[in-house]
Structure formats: structure tokens, C-alpha cells
DRENDREN-536833 format. One record per atom (N, C-alpha, C): x, y, z; residue in one letter; residue number from 1. Coordinates in steps of 0.1 Angstrom, whole numbers, plus 5000, padded with zeros to 4 digits. Atoms other than C-alpha are relative to their C-alpha. Example, Ala and Ser with C-alpha at 12.3 -4.5 7.8 and 13.67 -1.06 7.14 Angstrom:
REM residues 2
5009,4988,5000,a,1
5123,4955,5078,a,1
5009,5012,5000,a,1
4991,4989,5000,s,2
5137,4989,5071,s,2
4992,5011,5008,s,2
REM end
This chain:
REM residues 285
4998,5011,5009,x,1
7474,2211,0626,x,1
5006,4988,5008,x,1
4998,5016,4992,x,2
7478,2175,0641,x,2
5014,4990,4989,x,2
4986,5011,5001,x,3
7512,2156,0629,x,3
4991,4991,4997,x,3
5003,5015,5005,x,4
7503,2124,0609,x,4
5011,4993,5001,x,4
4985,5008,5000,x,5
7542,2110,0602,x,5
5006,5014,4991,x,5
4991,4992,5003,x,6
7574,2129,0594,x,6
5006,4991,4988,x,6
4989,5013,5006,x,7
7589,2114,0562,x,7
5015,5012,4998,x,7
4990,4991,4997,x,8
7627,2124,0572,x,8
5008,4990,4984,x,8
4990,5002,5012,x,9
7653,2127,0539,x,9
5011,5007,5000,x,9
4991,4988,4999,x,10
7676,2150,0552,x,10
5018,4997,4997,x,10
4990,5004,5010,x,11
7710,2152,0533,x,11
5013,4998,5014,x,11
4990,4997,4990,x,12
7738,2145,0560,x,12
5010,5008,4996,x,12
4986,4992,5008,x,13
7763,2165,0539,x,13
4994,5020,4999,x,13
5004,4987,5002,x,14
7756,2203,0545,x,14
5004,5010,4988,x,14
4992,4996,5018,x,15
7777,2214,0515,x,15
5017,4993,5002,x,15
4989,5008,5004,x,16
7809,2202,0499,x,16
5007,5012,4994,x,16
4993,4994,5008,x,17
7838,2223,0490,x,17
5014,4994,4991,x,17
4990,5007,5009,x,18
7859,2202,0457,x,18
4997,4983,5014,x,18
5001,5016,4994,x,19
7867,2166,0481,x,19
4995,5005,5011,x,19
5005,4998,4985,x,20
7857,2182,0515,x,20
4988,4999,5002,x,20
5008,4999,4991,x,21
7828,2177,0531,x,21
4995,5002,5014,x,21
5001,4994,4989,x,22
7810,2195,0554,x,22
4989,4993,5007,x,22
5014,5008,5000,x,23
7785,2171,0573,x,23
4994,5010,5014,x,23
5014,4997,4989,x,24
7756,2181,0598,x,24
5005,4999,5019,x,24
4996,5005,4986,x,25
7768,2159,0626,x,25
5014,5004,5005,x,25
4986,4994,4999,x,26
7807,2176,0623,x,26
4996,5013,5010,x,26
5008,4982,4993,x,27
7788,2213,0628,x,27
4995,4999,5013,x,27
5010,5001,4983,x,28
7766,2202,0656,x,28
5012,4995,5009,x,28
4980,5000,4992,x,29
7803,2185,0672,x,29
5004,5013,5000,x,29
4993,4988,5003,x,30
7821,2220,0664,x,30
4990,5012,5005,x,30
5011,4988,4987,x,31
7791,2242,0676,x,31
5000,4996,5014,x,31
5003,4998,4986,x,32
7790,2224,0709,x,32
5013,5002,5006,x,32
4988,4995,4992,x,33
7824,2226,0718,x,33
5003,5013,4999,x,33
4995,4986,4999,x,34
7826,2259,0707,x,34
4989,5008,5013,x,34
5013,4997,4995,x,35
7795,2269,0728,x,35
5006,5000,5014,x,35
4995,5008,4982,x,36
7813,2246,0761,x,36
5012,5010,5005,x,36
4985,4994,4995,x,37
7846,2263,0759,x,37
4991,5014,5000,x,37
5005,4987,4993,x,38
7827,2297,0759,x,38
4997,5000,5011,x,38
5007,5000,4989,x,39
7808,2290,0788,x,39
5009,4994,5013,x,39
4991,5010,4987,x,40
7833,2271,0809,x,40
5013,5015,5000,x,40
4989,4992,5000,x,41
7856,2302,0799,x,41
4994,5011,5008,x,41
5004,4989,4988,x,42
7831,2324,0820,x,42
5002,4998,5010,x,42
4999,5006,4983,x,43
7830,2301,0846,x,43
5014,5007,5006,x,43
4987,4996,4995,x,44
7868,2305,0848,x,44
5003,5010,5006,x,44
5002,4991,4995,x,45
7861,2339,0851,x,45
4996,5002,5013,x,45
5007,4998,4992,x,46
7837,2340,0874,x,46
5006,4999,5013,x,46
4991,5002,4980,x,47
7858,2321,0904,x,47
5011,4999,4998,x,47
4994,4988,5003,x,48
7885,2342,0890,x,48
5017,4987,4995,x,48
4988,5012,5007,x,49
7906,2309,0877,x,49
5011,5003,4988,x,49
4991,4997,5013,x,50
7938,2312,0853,x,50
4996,4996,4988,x,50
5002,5003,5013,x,51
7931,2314,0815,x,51
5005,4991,4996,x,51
4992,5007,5013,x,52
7955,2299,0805,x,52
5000,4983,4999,x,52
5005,5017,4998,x,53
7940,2266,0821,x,53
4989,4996,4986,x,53
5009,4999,5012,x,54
7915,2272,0790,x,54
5005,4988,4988,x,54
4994,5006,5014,x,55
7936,2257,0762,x,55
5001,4989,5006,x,55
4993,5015,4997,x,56
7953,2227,0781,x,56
4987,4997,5001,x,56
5011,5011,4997,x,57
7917,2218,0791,x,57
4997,5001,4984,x,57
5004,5001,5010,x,58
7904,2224,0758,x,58
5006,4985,4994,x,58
4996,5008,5004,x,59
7929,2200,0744,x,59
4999,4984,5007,x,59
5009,5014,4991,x,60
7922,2173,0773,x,60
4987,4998,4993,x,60
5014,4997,5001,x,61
7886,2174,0767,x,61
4999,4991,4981,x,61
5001,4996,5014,x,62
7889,2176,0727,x,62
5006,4977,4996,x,62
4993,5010,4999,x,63
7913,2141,0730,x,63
4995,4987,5002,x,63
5007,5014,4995,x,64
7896,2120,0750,x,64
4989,4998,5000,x,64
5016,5000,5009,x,65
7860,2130,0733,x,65
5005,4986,4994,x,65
4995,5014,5013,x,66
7877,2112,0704,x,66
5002,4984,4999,x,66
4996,5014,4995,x,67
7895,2085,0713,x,67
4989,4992,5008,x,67
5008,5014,4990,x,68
7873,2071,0743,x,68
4987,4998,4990,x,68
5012,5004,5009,x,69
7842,2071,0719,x,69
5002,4993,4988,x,69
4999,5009,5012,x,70
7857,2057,0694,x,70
5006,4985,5004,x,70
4993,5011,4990,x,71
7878,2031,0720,x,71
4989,4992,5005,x,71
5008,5008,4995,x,72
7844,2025,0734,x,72
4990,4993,4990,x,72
5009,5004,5011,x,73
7823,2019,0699,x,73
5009,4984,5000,x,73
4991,5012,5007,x,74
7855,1990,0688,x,74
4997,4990,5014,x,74
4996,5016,4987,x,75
7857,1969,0725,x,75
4983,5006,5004,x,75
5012,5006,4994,x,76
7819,1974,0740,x,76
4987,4996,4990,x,76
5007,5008,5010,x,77
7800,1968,0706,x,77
5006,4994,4986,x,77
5003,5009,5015,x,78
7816,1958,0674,x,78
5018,4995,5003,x,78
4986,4999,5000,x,79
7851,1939,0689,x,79
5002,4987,4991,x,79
5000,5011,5007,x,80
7845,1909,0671,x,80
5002,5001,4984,x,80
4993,4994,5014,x,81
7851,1929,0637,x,81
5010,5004,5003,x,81
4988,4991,4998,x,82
7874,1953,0649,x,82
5016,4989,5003,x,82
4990,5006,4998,x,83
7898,1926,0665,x,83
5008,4994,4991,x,83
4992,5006,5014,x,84
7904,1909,0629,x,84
4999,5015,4989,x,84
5000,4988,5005,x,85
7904,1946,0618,x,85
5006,5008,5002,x,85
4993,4990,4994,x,86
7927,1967,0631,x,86
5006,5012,4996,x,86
4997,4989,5011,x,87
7932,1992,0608,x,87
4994,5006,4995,x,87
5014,4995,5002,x,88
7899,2002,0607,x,88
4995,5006,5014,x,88
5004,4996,4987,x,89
7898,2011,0642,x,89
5004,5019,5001,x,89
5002,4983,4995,x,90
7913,2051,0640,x,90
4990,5007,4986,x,90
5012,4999,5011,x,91
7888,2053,0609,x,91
4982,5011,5003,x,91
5015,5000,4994,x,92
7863,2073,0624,x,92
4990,5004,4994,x,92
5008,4991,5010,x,93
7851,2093,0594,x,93
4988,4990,4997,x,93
5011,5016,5004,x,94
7834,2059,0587,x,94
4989,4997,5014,x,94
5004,5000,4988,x,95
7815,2063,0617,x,95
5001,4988,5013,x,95
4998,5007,4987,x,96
7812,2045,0656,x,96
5004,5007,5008,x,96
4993,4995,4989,x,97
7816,2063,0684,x,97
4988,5001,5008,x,97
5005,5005,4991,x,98
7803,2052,0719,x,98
4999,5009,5005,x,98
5001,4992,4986,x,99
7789,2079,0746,x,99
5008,4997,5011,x,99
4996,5003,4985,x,100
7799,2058,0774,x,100
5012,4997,5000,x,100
4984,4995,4999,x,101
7832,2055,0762,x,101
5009,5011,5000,x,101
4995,4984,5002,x,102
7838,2092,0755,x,102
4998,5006,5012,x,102
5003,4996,4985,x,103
7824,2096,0795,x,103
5011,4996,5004,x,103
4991,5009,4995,x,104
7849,2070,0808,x,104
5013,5005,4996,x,104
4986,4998,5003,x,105
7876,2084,0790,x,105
4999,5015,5004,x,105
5003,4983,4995,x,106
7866,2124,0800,x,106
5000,5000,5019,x,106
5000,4997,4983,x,107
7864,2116,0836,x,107
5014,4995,5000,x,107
4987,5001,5001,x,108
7900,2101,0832,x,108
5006,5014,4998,x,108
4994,4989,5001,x,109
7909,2134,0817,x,109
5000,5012,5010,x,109
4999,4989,4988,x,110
7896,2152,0842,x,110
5002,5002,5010,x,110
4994,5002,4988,x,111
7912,2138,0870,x,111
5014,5005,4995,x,111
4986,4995,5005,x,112
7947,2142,0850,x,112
5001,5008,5004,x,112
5002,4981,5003,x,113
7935,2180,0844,x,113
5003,5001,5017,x,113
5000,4995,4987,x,114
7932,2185,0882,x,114
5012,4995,5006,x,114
4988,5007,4994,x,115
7960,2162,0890,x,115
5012,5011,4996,x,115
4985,4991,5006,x,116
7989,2184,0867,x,116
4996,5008,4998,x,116
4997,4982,5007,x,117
7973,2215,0860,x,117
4991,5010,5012,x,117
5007,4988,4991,x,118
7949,2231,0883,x,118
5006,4997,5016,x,118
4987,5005,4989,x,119
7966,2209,0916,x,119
4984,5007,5012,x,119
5008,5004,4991,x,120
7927,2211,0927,x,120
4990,4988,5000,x,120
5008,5013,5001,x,121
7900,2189,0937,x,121
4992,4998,4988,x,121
5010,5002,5012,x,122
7883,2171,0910,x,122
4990,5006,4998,x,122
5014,4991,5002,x,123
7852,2183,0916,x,123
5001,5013,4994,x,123
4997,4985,5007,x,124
7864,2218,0908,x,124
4998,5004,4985,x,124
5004,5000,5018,x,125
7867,2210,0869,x,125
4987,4996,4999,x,125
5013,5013,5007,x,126
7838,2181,0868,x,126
4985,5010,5006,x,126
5014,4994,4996,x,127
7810,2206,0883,x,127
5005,5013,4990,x,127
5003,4994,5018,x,128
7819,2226,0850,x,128
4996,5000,4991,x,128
4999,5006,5013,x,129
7827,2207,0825,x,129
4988,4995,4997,x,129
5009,5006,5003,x,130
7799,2186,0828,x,130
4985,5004,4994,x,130
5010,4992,5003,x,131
7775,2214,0821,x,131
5000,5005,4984,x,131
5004,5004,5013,x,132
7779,2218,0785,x,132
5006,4988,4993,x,132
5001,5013,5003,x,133
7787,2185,0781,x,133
4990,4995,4998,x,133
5012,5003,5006,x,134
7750,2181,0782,x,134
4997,5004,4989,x,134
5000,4996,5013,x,135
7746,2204,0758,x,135
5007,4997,4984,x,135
4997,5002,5012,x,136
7769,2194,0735,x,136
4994,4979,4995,x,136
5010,5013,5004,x,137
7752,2155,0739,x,137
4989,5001,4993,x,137
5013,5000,5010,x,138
7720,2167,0725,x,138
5005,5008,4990,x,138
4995,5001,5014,x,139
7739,2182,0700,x,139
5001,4995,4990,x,139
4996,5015,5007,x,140
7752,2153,0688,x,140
4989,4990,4995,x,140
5007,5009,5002,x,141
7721,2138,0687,x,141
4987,5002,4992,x,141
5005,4993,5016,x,142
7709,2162,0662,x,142
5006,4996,4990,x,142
4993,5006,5009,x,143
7737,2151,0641,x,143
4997,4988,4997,x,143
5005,5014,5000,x,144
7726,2117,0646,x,144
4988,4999,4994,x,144
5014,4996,5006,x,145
7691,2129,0633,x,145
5000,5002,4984,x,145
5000,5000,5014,x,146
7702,2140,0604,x,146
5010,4996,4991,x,146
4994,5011,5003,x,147
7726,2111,0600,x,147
4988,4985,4995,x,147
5006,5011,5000,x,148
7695,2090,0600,x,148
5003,4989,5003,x,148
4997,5005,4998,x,149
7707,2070,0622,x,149
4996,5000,5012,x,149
5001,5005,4985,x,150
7708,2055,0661,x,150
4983,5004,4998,x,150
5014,4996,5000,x,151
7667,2059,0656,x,151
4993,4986,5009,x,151
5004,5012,4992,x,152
7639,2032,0674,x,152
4994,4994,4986,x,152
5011,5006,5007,x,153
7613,2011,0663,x,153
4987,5005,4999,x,153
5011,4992,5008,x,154
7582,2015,0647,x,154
4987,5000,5011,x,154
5005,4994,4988,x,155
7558,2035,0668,x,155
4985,5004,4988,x,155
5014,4991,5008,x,156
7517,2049,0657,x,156
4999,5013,5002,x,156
5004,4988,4994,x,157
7524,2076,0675,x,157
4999,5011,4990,x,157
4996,4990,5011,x,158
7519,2110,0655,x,158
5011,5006,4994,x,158
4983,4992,5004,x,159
7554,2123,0657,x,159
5007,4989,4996,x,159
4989,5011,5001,x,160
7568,2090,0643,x,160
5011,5003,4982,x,160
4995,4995,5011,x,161
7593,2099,0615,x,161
5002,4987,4992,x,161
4994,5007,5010,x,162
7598,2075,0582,x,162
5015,5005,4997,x,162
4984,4996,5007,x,163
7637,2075,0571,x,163
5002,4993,4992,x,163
5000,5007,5020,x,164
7634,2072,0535,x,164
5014,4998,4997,x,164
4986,4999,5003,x,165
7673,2077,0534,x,165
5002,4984,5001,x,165
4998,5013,5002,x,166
7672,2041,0545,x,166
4993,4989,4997,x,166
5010,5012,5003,x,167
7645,2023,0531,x,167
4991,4997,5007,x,167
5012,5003,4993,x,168
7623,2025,0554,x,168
4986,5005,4999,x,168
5011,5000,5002,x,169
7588,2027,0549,x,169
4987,5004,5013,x,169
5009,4999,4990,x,170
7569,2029,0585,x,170
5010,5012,5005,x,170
4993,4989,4994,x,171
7571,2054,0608,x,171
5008,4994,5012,x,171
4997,5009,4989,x,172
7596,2049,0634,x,172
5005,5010,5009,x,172
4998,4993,4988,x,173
7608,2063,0674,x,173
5008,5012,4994,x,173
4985,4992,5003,x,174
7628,2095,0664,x,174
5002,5002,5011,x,174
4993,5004,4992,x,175
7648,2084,0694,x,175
5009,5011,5004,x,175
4988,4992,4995,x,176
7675,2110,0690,x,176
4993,5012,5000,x,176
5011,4989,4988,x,177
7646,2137,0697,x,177
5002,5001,5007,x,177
5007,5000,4985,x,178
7640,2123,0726,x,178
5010,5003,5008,x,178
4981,4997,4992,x,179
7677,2122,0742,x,179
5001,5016,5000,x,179
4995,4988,4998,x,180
7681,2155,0727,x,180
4991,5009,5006,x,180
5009,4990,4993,x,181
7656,2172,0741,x,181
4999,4998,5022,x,181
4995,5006,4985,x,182
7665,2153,0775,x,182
5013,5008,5007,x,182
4988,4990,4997,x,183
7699,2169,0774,x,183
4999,5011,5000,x,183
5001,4986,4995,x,184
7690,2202,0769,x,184
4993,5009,5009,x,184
5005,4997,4984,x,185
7668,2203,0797,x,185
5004,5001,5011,x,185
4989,5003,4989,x,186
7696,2189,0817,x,186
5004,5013,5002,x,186
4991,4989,5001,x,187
7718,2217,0805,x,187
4992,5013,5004,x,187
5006,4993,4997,x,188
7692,2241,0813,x,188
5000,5005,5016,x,188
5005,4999,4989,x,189
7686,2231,0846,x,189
5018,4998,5011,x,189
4981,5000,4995,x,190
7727,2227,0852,x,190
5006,5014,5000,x,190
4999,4991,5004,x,191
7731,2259,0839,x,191
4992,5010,5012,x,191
5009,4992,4988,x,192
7706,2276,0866,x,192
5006,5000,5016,x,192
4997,5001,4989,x,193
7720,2252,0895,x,193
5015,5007,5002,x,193
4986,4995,4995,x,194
7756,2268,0891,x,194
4998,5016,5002,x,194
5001,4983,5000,x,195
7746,2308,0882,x,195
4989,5002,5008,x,195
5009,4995,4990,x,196
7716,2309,0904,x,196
4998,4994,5014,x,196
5001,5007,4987,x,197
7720,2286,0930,x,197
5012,4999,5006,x,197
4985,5004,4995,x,198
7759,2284,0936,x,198
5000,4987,5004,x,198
5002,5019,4997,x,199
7752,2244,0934,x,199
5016,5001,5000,x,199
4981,5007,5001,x,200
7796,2243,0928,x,200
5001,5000,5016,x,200
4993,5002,4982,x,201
7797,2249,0968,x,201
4999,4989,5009,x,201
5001,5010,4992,x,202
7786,2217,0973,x,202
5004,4989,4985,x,202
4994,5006,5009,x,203
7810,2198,0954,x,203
4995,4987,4996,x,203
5009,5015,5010,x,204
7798,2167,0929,x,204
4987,5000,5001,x,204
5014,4997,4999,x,205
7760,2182,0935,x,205
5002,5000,4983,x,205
4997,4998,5015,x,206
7763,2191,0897,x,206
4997,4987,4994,x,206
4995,5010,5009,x,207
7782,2164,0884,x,207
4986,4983,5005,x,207
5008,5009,4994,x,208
7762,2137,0905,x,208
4983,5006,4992,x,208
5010,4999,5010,x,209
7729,2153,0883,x,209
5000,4993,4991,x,209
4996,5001,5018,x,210
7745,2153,0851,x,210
5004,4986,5000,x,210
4998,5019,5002,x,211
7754,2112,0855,x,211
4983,4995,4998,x,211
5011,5007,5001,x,212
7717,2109,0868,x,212
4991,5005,4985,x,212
5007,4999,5013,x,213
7699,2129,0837,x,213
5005,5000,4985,x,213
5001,5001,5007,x,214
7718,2117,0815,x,214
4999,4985,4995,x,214
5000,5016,5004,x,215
7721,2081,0816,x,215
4984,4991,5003,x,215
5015,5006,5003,x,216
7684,2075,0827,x,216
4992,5004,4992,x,216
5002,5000,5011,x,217
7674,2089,0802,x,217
4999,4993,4988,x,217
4995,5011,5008,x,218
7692,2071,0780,x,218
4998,4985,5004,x,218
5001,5013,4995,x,219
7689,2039,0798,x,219
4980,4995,4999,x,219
5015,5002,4998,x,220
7646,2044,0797,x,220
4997,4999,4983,x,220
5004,4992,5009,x,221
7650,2057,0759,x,221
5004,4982,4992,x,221
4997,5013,5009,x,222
7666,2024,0748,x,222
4992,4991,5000,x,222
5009,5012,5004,x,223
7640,2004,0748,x,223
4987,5005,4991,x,223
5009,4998,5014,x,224
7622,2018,0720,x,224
5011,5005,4991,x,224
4993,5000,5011,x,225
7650,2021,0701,x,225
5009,4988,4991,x,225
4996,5013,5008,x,226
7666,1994,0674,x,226
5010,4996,5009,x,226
4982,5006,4993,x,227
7698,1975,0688,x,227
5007,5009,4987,x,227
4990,4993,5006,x,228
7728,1988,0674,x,228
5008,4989,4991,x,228
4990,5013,5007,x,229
7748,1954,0665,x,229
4991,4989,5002,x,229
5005,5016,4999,x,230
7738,1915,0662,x,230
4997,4997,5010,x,230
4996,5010,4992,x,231
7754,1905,0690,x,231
4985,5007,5012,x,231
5003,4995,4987,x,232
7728,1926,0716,x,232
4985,4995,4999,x,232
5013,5011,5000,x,233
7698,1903,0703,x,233
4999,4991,5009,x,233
4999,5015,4993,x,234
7714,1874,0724,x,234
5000,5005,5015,x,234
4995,4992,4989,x,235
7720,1900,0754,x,235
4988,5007,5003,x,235
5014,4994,4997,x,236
7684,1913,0752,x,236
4993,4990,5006,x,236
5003,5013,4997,x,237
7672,1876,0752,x,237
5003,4995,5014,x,237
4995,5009,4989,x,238
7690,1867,0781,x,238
4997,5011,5013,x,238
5003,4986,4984,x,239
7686,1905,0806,x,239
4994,5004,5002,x,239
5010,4993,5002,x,240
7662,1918,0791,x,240
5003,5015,4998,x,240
4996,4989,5008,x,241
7687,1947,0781,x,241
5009,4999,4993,x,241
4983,5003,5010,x,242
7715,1960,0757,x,242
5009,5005,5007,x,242
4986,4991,4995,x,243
7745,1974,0760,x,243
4999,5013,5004,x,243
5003,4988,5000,x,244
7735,2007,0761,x,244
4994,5003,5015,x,244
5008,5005,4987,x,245
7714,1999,0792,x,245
5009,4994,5011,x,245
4994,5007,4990,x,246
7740,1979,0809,x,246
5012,5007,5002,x,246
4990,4995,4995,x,247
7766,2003,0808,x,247
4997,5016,5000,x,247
5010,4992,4991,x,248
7740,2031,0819,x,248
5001,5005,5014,x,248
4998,5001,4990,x,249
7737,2015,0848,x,249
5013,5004,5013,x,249
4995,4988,4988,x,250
7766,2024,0869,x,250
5006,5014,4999,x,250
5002,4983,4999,x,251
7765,2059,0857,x,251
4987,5005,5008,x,251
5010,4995,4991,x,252
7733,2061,0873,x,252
5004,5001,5015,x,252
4998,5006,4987,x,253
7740,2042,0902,x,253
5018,5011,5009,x,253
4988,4983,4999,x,254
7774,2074,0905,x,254
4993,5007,5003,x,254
5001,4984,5000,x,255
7754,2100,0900,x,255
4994,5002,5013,x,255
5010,4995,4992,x,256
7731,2091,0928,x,256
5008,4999,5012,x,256
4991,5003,4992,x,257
7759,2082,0949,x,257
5005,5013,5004,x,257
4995,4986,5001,x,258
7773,2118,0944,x,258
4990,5008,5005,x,258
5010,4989,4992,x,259
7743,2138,0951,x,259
4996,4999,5014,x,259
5005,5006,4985,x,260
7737,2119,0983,x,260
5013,5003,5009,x,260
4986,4993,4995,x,261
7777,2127,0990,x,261
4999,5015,5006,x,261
5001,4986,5001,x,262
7772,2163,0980,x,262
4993,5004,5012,x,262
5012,4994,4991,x,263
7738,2167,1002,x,263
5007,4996,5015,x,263
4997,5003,4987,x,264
7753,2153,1034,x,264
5015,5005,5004,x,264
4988,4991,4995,x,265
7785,2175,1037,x,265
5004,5007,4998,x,265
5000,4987,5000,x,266
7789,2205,1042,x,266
5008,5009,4987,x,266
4996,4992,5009,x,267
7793,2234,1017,x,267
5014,5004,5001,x,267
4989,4993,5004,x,268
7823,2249,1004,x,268
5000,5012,4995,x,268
5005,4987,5000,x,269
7819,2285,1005,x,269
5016,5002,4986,x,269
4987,4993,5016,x,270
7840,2302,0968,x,270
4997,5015,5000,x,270
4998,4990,5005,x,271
7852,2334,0963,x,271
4998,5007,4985,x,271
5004,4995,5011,x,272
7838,2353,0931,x,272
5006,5012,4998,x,272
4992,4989,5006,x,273
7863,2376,0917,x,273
4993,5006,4990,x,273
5009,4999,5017,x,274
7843,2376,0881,x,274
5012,5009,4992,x,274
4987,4995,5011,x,275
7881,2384,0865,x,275
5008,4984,5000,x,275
4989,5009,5001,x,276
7908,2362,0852,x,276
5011,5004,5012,x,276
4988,4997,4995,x,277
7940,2365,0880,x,277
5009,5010,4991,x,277
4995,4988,5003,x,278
7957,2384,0855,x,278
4994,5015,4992,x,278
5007,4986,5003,x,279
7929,2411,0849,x,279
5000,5010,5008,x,279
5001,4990,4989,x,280
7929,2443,0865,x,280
4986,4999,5011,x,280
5009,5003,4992,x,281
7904,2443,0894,x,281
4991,5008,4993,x,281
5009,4986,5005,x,282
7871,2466,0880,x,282
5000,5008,5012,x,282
5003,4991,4988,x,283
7865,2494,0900,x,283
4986,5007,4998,x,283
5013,4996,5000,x,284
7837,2503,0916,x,284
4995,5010,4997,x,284
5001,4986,4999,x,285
7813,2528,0907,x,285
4994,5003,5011,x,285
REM end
């Protein structure tokens, strides 16, 4: 069967218990962190790191998700409301929250993290963390799917979805497809370079990826997708991109900086205990 158009209606509210609501885009948030802290909790394992670094990162992590995404939606697209608004800015239920803010403020945290709690090199957390961090981006960008929202413009192509939720009538880019299926590739292929290739021994190899697949990505994908605010009509007009694109760029321009780091200096050979420090050692059979 050949795809003609998708007409998308999908309820963003998964169920309601009395005032609560339980939305789409919350679950897909809460599944991916749950998913990251598992997997980052093997890692721990694996190169036999303290548990109890688990929680305090969790809570890093969890913090400055929040904040920087929401810090980055108010000052790099809508500050011109926000500034005569200020009371509307920790509001998040009401949606706005920036990627490249919620990066900006995660690599802050995760220098902290290495600074006061593990007292190693950054790299050590960021060639982790970063790995379901993909995953939980195309997460997100399911929620966003079935937020009917962040979507492109209107495309012939067969897979172009209508979003009757908003009045729309043509088919248009489903955008947050495309990201999400970009991310979990990433995660895929992040996921392989650390368990099958011991990519961590060559520190910021990882991380230096995960900058490059995810912001070109993102940086290629925006140009079939709507602008987000007013202001990025006058900023399109003038660069020939938006915001989204312009602060892309030097996460690209990192990541490749990093891989090129990584590749030109020599490995860092790790010890694989595959216990927590305070587990008993297994014994062999």
C-alpha cells in the first residue's frame, strides 16, 4: 500500500486522573530518562564506578534539562515577551523549551559533576551521558508529534501528515519524524561505539559524534520546517537562517573539533571490573 497523506488528530493528553493530566510528551520525557539512568547505571558498572554517583548525577542532569531549556526558549527566541513577562517565565506547563539551551546548560552540569563529585576528567561522564541523551531527544520528539507541534511546511511528498488539531488542511513536513529517527540512529550507533568498540578510551570520540549527529541534523532538518517565532522571518531574510541553525552551528563546529582531538591522541586504556566498588568481586567458574 503506497501512503497518500497522514491526517494526524492525536489527543496530546494520554488520560486524565480528576485535574491531573497525563500528556504524551511528559511519558516520552519520563520514559527517556528512565531508560538513560538505566543504561548509564550499567555503564557505572561496567568501569566499576561508585553508585552512589547515580543519584547526584541523576539530579544534575534532571535540573539543568529543565531550567536550561526553558532559560534557552525565554532569551534565544521569545525575550521580547518574556522580558515584560516575568512571571510567566518558570511556567513551563504552558510550553517552550529550547534543545540548545538544555545542551548549554548539561555540559555546565557536567563539568560541575566531574568537578565535585567524580574529581575526574570530563570526558569520563560526557562519553556517557551523551548516549542516551540521544535517545531521550528523539523521544521528545515524539512528544512533540503528538503535541502537533515544532512540524515543517507543506511538502507533496507521500508521508506528509495534515494536523487537523490545528487547522490545517495540507499536508505538511512531519519534521519531528525526521529528528527522531535521526536520534535514534545516533543512539544506536553510540551505543555500539562504547559496548563494542571501547570508543570511551579515546576520550570526547563519543561525545565529539553526538554534537556532530545531532545538530546537523537538526541544522539540515530546519529548513523544511516552519519558524518557530516572528522575529526569525527578519533573520531568515537577512542569513538565510534561523535560530535553530545559527545556534547549531557551533555545536557542529565542537563536535568535529572533538573527534579530530580524540583521533590524534593517544588512547586511554580502562579497567573493566563489570561491578559497582562496593560489590563483591564474581567468582570465576
Amino acid at each position: 500500500m503506497v501512503l497518500d497523506v497522514v491526517y494526524w488528530n492525536a489527543d496530546p493528553i494520554l488520560f486524565s486522573l480528576g485535574p491531573i493530566a497525563v500528556r504524551w510528551y511528559g511519558l516520552m520525557f519520563a520514559i527517556g530518562f528512565t531508560v538513560g539512568y538505566l543504561i548509564v547505571e550499567k555503564m557505572f558498572r561496567h568501569e566499576g564506578a561508585p553508585e552512589r554517583w547515580l543519584g547526584i548525577l541523576l539530579a544534575y542532569l534532571v535540573v539543568a534539562t529543565i531550567v536550561g531549556a526553558r532559560l534557552g526558549h525565554v532569551f534565544f527566541y521569545e525575550w521580547d515577551y518574556y522580558s515584560k513577562h516575568l512571571g510567566e517565565i518558570p511556567k513551563i506547563w504552558n510550553g517552550g523549551l529550547a534543545s540548545h539551551g538544555g545542551t548549554i546548560a548539561l555540559m555546565i552540569a557536567l563539568f560541575l559533576f566531574s568537578w565535585f563529585v567524580t574529581h575526574k576528567p570530563a570526558s569520563w561522564v560526557y562519553d556517557k551521558v551523551v548516549i542516551p541523551i540521544a535517545l531521550v531527544g528523539g523521544l521528545i520528539r515524539l512528544g512533540n508529534l503528538m503535541n502537533s507541534e515544532i512540524y515543517g511546511g507543506p511538502t507533496d511528498l507521500p508521508w506528509g501528515f495534515v494536523f487537523v488539531r490545528n487547522g490545517e488542511t495540507a499536508p505538511m513536513h512531519p519534521t519531528q519524524i525526521y529528528e527522531a529517527l535521526c536520534y535514534f540512529l545516533l543512539f544506536g550507533l553510540l551505543m555500539w561505539m562504547y559496548w563494542k568498540k571501547n570508543a570511551q578510551e579515546r576520550p570526547w570520540l563519543i561525545t565529539g559524534i553526538f554534537f556532530i549527529g545531532i545538530f546537523l541534523p537538526r541544522f539540515l532538518i530546519e529548513y523544511v520546517k516552519n519558524v518557530q517565532v516572528d522575529s526569525e522571518y527578519a533573520m531568515i531574510a537577512k542569513y538565510g537562517m534561523n535560530i535553530g541553525q545559527m545556534l547549531s552551528i557551533p555545536f557542529i563546529l565542537l563536535g568535529v573539533f572533538l573527534v579530530i582531538w580524540a583521533m590524534t591522541h593517544p588512547k586511554v586504556p580502562f579497567t573493566f571490573p563489570n561491578r559497582f566498588p562496593d560489590e563483591p568481586a564474581k567468582k570465576k567458574k
